[in-house]
C-alpha positions as CSV (number, residue, x, y, z in Angstrom):
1,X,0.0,0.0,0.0
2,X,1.7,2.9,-1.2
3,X,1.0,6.8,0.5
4,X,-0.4,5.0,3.6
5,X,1.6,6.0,6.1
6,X,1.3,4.5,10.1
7,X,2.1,6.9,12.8
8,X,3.6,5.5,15.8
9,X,1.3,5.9,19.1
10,X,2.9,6.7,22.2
11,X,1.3,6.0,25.9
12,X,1.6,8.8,28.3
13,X,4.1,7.8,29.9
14,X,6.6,8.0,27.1
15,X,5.3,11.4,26.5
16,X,5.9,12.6,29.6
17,X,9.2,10.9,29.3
18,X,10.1,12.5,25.9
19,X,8.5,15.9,26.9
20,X,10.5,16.4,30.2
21,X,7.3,16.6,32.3
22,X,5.7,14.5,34.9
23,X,3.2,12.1,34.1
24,X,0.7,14.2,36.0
25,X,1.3,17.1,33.8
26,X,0.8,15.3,30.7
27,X,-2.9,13.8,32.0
28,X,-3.7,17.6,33.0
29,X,-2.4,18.6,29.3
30,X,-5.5,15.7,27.8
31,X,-7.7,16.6,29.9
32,X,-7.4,20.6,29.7
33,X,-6.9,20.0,25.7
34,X,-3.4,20.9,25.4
35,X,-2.7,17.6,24.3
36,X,-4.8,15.6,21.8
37,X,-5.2,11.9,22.7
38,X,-6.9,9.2,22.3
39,X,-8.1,6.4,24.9
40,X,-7.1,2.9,24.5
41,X,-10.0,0.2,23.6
42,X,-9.5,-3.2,24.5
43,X,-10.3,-5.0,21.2
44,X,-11.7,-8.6,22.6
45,X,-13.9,-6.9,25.4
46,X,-14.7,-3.7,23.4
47,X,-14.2,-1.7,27.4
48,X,-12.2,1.3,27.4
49,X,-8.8,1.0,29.0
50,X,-7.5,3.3,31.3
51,X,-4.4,4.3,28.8
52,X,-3.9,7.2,26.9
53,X,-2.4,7.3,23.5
54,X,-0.6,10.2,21.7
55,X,0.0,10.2,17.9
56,X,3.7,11.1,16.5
57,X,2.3,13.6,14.9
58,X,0.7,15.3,18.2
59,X,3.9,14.4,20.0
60,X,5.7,16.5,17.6
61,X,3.7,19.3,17.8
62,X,3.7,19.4,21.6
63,X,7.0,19.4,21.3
64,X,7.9,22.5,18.7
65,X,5.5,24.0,20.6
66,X,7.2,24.1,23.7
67,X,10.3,25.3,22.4
C-alpha cells in the first residue's frame, strides 16, 4: 500500500518521558486540551482502558510548541 503512512502511538508515559514533564502534567495537558489523545479500547472486550495514547504527529507538535 503505497502513501499510507502509520504513525507511531505513544502511551503517556513516554510522552511525559520524551516531553521532560511528569506524568501528572501530561494527564492535565489531555484533559485541559493541550494535548490531543486518544483512549485505548480493548479490542476482545470492546471496554475502554485506562491508557492514553498520543499520535507522533501530536507528540511532535507538543514538542515545537514548547520550544
Amino acid at each position: 500500500m503505497e502513501g499510507v503512512k502509520v504513525e507511531k502511538n505513544y502511551n503517556l508515559k513516554d510522552v511525559a518521558y520524551i516531553l521532560g514533564i511528569k506524568l501528572r502534567t501530561a494527564r492535565e495537558w489531555v484533559h485541559n486540551g493541550k494535548l490531543k489523545a486518544k483512549k485505548y479500547t480493548n479490542a476482545v472486550s470492546g471496554k475502554s482502558g485506562r491508557c492514553w495514547y498520543v499520535t507522533e504527529s501530536e507528540l511532535e507538535r507538543i514538542k515545537n510548541e514548547m520550544k
